[in-house]
N, C-alpha and C positions, 0 to 999 in steps of 0.2 A: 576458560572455554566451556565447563558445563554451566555456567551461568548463561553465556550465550544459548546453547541448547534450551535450558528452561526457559528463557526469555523464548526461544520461537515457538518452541510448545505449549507454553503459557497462551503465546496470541494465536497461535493454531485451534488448541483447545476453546478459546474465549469467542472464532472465528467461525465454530461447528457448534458452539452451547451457549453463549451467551448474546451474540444476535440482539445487539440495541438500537440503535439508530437511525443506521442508513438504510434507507430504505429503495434504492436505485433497481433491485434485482434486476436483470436482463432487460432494463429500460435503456434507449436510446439516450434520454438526458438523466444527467445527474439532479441532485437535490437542487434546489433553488438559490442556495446556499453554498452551492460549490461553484467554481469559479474553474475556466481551463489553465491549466497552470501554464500554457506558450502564453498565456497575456498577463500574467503576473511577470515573469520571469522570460529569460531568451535561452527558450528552450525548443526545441520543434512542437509542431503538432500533435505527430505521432512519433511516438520513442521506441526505433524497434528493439522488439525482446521484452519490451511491456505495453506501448497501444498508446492512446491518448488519455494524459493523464488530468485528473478535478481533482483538485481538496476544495475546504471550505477552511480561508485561511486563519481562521479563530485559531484551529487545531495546530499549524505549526507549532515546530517541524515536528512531531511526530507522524500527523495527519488522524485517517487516513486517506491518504491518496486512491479514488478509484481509476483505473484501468480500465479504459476499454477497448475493441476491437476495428478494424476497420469496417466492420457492420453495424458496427452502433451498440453490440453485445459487454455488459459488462463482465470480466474477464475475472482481474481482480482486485484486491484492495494490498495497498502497499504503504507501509510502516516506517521511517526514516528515524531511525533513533541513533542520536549521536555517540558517539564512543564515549566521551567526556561522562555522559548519563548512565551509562553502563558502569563505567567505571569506577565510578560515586556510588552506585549501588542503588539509582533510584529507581523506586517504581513506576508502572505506568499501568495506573488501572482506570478500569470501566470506557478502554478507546472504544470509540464506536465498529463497528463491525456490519457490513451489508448483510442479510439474511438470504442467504446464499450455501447451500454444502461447499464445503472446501474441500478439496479434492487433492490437494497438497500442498505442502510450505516450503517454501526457499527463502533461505538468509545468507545474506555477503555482503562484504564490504564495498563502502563508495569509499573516495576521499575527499570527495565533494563536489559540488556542482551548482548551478543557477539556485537561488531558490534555497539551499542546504548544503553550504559551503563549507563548511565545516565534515572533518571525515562523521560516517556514520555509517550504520549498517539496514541495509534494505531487509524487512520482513515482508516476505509475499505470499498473501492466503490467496491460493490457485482455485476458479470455481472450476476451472476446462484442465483437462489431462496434458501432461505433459508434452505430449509431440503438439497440441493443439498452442501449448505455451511457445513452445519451439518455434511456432510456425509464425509468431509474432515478428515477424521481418520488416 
C-alpha cells in the first residue's frame, strides 16, 4: 500500500513540477497525436466521472490519457498502470504530464476495461476542484 501512495505522489509531484510534453492545456483538441480512445476501443464518447478521453497510443497502457469536459476544457490526465507493474516493482518514469496546476490526485482500482483489460489502477492528476470533478456526469 505505501508503494501505491508513492507511486500517486510520485505522478502528482511529476504532474505540478516536471510538466514535459503534452501540451493540450485548456485547448479544445488534444495533441495531433492523440487519438479519442471511443475509436480505438468500445468505449463511449464521454465517460461519466472522467469526460472524453485521448491518449496517443505509442504510450500504452500507461498513457497518458487526457480528459476532457463537455466544453472542450481539459480537465485531466489519467495514468492506467497495471497491477502486474506495480507489483514487479517497475518504474515508470519521465510520463508525459500536460502543463497544467493539479489541483488534486485520485488513484483506484479498475479491473479492466476496453482498451486496459487487464486489472490496473487509475491515477488522476485533477486540474478542476473536486465538486467540478464530481460534476463529470
Amino acid at each position: 500500500m505505501k508503494r501505491l501512495v508513492s507511486l500517486a505522489l510520485a505522478l502528482g509531484v511529476s504532474g505540478a513540477v516536471a510538466c514535459t510534453s503534452v501540451t493540450a492545456q485548456q485547448a479544445a483538441t488534444p495533441p495531433a497525436n492523440y487519438k479519442k480512445v471511443s475509436t480505438l476501443v468500445a468505449l463511449p464518447d464521454f465517460i461519466p466521472g472522467l469526460g472524453t478521453l485521448y491518449v496517443d497510443p505509442a504510450t500504452l497502457p500507461p498513457g497518458p490519457f487526457l480528459a476532457y469536459d463537455k466544453q472542450g476544457k481539459l480537465v485531466s490526465s489519467v495514468y492506467m498502470i497495471p497491477v502486474k507493474d506495480i507489483t514487479a516493482h517497475k518504474a515508470f518514469n519521465d510520463l508525459a504530464v500536460a502543463k497544467e496546476k493539479v489541483d488534486h490526485v485520485d488513484m483506484y482500482y479498475n479491473a479492466g476495461h476496453p482498451g486496459v483489460a487487464e486489472p490496473h489502477y487509475h491515477v488522476v492528476l485533477w486540474y478542476v476542484s473536486p465538486q467540478q470533478a464530481a460534476a463529470l456526469k
